[in-house]
BAKESE-358475 format. One line per 8 residues: number of its first residue (from 1); their letters; for each residue x, y, z of C-alpha. Coordinates in Angstrom, 2 decimals, always signed. Example, Ala and Ser with C-alpha at 12.3 -4.5 7.8 and 13.67 -1.06 7.14 Angstrom:
REM residues 2
1) AS) +12.30/-4.50/+7.80 ~ +13.67/-1.06/+7.14
END
This chain:
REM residues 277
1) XXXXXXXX) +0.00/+0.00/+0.00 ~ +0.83/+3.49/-0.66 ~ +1.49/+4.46/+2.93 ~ +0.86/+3.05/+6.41 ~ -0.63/+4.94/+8.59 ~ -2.11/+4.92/+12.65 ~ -5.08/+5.16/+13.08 ~ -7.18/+5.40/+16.71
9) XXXXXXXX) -10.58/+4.09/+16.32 ~ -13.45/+4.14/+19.10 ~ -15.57/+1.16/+19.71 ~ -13.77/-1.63/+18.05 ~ -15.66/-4.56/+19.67 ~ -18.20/-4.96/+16.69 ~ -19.75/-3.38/+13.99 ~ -18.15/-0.59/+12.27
17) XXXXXXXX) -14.87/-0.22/+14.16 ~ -14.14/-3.81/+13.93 ~ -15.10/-4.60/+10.80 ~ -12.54/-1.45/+9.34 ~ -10.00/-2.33/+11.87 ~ -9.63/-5.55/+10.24 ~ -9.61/-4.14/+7.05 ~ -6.88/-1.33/+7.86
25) XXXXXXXX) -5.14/-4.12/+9.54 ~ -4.87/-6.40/+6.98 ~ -3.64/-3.28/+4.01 ~ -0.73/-2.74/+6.19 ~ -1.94/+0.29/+8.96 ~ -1.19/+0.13/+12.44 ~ -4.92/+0.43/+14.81 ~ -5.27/+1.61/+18.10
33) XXXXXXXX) -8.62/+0.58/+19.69 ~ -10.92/+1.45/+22.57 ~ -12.74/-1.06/+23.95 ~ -14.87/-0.76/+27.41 ~ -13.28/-4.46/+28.82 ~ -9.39/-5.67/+29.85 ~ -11.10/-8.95/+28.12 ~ -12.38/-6.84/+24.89
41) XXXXXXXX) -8.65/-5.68/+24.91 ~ -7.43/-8.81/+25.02 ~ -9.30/-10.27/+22.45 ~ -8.82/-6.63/+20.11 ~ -4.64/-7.28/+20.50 ~ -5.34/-10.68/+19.17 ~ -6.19/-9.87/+15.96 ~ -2.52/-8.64/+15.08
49) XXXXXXXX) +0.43/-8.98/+17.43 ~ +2.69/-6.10/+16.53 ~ +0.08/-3.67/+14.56 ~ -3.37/-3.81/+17.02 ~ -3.27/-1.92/+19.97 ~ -6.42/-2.26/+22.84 ~ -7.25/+0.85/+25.24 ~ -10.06/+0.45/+27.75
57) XXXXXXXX) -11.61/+3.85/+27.68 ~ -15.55/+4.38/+27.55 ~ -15.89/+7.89/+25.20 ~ -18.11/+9.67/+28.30 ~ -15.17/+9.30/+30.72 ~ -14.21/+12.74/+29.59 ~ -11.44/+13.30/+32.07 ~ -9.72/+10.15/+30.78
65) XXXXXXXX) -9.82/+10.95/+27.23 ~ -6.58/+13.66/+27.21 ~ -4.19/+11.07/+28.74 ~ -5.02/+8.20/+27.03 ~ -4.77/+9.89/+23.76 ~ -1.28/+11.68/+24.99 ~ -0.48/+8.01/+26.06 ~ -0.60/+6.69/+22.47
73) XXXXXXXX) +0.83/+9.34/+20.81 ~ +3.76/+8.95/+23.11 ~ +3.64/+4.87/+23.18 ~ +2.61/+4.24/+19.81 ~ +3.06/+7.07/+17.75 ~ +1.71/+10.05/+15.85 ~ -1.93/+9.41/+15.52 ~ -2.85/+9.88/+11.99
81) XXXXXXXX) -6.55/+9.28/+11.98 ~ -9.01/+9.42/+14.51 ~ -12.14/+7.91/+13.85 ~ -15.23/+8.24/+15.91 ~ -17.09/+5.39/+15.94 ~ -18.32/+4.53/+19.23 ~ -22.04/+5.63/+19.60 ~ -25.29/+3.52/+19.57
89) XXXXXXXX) -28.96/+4.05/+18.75 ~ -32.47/+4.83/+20.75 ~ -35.20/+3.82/+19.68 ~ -38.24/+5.63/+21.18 ~ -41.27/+7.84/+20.74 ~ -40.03/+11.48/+21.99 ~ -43.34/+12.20/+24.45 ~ -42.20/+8.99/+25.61
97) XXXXXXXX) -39.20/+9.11/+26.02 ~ -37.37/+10.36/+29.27 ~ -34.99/+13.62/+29.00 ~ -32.23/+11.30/+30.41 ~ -31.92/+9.15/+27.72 ~ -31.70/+12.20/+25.14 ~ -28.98/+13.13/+27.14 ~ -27.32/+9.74/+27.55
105) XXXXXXXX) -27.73/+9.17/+23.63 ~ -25.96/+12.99/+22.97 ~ -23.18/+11.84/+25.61 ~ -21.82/+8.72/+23.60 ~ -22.80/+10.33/+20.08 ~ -21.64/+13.74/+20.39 ~ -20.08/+14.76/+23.26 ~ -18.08/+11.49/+23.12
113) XXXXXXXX) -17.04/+12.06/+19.60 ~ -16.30/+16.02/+20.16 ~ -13.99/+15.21/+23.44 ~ -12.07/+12.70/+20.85 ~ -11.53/+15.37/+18.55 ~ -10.30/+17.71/+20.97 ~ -7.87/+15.89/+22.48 ~ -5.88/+14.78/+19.48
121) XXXXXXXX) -6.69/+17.87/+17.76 ~ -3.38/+18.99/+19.11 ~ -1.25/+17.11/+18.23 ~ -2.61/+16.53/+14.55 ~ -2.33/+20.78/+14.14 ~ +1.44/+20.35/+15.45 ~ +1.97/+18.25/+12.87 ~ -0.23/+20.14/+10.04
129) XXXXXXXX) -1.97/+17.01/+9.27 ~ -4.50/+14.36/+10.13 ~ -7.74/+12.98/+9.45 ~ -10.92/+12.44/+11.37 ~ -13.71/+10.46/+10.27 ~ -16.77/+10.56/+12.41 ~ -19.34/+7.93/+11.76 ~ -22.91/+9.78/+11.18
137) XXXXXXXX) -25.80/+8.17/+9.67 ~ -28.52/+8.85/+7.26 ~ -30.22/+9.58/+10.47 ~ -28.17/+12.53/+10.29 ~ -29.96/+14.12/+7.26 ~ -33.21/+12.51/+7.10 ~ -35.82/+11.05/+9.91 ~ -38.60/+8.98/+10.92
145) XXXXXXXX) -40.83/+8.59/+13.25 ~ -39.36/+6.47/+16.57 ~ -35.55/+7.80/+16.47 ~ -35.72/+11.63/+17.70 ~ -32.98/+11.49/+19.70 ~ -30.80/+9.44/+17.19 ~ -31.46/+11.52/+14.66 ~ -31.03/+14.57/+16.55
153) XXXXXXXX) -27.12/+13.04/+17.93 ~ -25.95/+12.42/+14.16 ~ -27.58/+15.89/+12.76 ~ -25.66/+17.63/+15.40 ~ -22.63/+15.31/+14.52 ~ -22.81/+15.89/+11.17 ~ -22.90/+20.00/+11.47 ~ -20.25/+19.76/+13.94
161) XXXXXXXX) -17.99/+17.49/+10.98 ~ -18.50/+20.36/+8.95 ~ -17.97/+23.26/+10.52 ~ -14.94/+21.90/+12.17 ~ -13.64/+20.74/+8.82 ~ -13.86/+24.55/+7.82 ~ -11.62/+25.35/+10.76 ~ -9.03/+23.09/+10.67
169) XXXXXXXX) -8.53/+22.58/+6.77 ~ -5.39/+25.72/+7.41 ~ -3.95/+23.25/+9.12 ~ -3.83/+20.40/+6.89 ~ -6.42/+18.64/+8.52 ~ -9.80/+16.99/+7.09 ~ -13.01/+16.34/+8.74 ~ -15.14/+13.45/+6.76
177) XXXXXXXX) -18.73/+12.77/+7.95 ~ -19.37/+9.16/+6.78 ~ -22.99/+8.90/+6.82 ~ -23.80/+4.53/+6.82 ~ -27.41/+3.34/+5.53 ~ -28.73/-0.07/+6.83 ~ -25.71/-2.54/+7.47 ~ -25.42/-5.64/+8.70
185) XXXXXXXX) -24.20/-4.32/+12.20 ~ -25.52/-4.77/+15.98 ~ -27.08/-1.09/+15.56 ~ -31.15/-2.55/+15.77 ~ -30.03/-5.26/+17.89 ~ -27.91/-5.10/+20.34 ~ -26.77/-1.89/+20.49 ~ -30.11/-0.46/+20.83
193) XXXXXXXX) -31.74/+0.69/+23.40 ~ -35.52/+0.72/+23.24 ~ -38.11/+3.31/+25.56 ~ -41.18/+1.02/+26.62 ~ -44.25/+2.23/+24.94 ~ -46.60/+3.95/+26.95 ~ -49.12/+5.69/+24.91 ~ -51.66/+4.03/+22.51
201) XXXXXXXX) -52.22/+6.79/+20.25 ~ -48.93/+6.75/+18.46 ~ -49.14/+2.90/+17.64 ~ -50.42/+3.46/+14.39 ~ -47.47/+5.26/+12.84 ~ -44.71/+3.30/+15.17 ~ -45.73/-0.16/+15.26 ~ -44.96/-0.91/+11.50
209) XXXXXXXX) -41.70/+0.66/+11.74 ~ -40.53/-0.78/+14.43 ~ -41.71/-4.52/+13.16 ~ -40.37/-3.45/+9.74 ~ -36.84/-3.00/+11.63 ~ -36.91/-6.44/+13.37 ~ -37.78/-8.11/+10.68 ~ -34.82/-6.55/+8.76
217) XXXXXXXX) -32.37/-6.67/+11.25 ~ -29.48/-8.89/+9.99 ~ -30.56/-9.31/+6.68 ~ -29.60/-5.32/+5.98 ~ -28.08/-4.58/+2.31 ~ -24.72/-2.90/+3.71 ~ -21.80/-5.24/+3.82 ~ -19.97/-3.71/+7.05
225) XXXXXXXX) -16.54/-4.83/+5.18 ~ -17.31/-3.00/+1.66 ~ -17.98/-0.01/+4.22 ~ -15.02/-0.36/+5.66 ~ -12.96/-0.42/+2.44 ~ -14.83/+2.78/+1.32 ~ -13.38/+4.48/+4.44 ~ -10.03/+3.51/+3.79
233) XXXXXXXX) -10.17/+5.04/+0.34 ~ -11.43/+8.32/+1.68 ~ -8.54/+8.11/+4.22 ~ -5.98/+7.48/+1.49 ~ -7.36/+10.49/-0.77 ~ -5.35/+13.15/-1.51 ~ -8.97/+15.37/-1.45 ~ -10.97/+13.64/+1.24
241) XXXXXXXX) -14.99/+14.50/+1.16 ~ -16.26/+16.18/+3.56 ~ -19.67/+14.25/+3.58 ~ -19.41/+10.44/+2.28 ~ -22.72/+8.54/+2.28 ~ -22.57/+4.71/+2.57 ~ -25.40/+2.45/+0.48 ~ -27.70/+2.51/-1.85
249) XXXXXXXX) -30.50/+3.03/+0.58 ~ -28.54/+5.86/+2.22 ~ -27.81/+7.27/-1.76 ~ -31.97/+7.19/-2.30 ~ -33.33/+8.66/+0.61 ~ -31.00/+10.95/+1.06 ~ -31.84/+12.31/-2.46 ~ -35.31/+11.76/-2.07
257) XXXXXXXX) -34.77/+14.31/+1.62 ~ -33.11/+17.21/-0.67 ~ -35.37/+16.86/-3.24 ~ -38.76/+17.44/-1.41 ~ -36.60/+20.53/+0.78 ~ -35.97/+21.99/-2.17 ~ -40.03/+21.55/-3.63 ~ -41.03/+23.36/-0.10
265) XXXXXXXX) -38.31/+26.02/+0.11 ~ -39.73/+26.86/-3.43 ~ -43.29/+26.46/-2.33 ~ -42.65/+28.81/+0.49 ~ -40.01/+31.36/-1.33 ~ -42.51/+34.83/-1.67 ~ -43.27/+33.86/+2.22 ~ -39.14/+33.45/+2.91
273) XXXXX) -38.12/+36.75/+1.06 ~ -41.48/+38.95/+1.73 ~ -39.23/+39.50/+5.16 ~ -36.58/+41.25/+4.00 ~ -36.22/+45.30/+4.22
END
């Protein structure tokens, strides 16, 4: 490969982060991995002896983050990419759904990813170079009905991506927002955690979607591997996009999103420009 590089990625125990650990793994780049177990870390290092590297760090522990990152760049080296991966989904109706688990599902998604940033943000300006990849969703440009919170962690993460990508590009630095589709991760099994229902009237709209998810989890279009390998290319760019959606679903809807916006801001344009002056 053209160059190897190190890259520290959050939440390698499945999904995502493993699947394009292996993958940068096996083209030759060295991975640094947080896990939230000594046995996750263990079984992380496993996967290559000299090249894989496990830290136990949970992205909320903000007052951790600083030293483990200075920790690698001193043990391991320069950290080349970051990329923010940890996060999971809630499912959940948003009048029933308790304020604490909006702000649990903003800790891990945003604030997790945003501490991250700023701690090897740093070192990669020192340098005049670096990466960082943060792992949005489709969620993060269009919604439906069950996933407020979601939705509302990987919009913010996706205007964050951007804007920060606008202040660090002096510095040689890029900012990709990798927005994912349906893959065949843990995201709508596992990894999700699910508000009881509590009021009848919004079965009607909910119900189907949430069957409609069940019934698709695991047999999802997105190869977590192909993703992967489409990160990796973005990495290795010499131009690296500052949005990158993942599947065809992702590639439809998202289309289908700016397409109707544009319909109503044209619907409502005398309205939008009767309030200037």
């Amino acid at each position: 490969m053209a160059s190897s590089k190190t890259l520290l990625i959050t939440g390698v125990s499945s999904g995502f982060g493993r699947a394009l650990a292996q993958e940068a793994l096996a083209v030759g780049h060295k991975v640094v991995g947080t896990v939230r177990s000594a046995e996750a870390k263990r079984d992380f290092e496993s996967l290559c002896a000299n090249a894989a590297w496990g830290r136990v760090l949970d992205v909320t522990d903000f007052d951790a983050i600083d030293g483990v990152v200075a920790e690698i760049e001193a043990g391991v080296g320069p950290i080349d990419v970051l990329v923010n991966n940890a996060g999971y989904g809630h499912e959940g109706i948003m009048e029933e759904s308790p304020l604490s688990e909006m702000r649990q599902q903003f800790e891990v998604n945003v604030f997790g990813a945003v501490a991250m940033m700023k701690a090897v943000l740093p070192f990669m300006r020192a340098r005049r170079r670096g990466h960082i990849l943060n792992i949005t969703s489709m969620g993060g440009y269009i919604t439906m009905p069950g996933i407020a919170y979601y939705c509302g962690s990987k919009f913010a993460l996706e205007g964050i991506s951007e804007a920060l990508g606008k202040e660090v590009k002096p510095f040689g630095i890029a900012v990709t927002a990798v927005a994912p589709g349906s893959f065949r991760t843990d995201w709508a099994g596992r990894s999700m955690t699910r508000t009881p229902r509590s009021i009848a009237d919004y079965d009607d709209i909910f119900n189907p979607i949430r069957q409609a998810r069940e019934e698709k989890s695991g047999k999802q279009p997105g190869d977590p591997r192909k993703a992967a390998r489409a990160m990796l290319a973005a990495i290795a760019a010499d131009h690296p996009p500052a949005h990158l959606l993942l599947g065809s679903d992702a590639l439809g809807l998202v289309r289908d999103k700016l397409a109707a916006l544009n319909v109503e801001i044209g619907a409502w344009e005398t309205t939008t420009v009767s309030t200037d002056g």
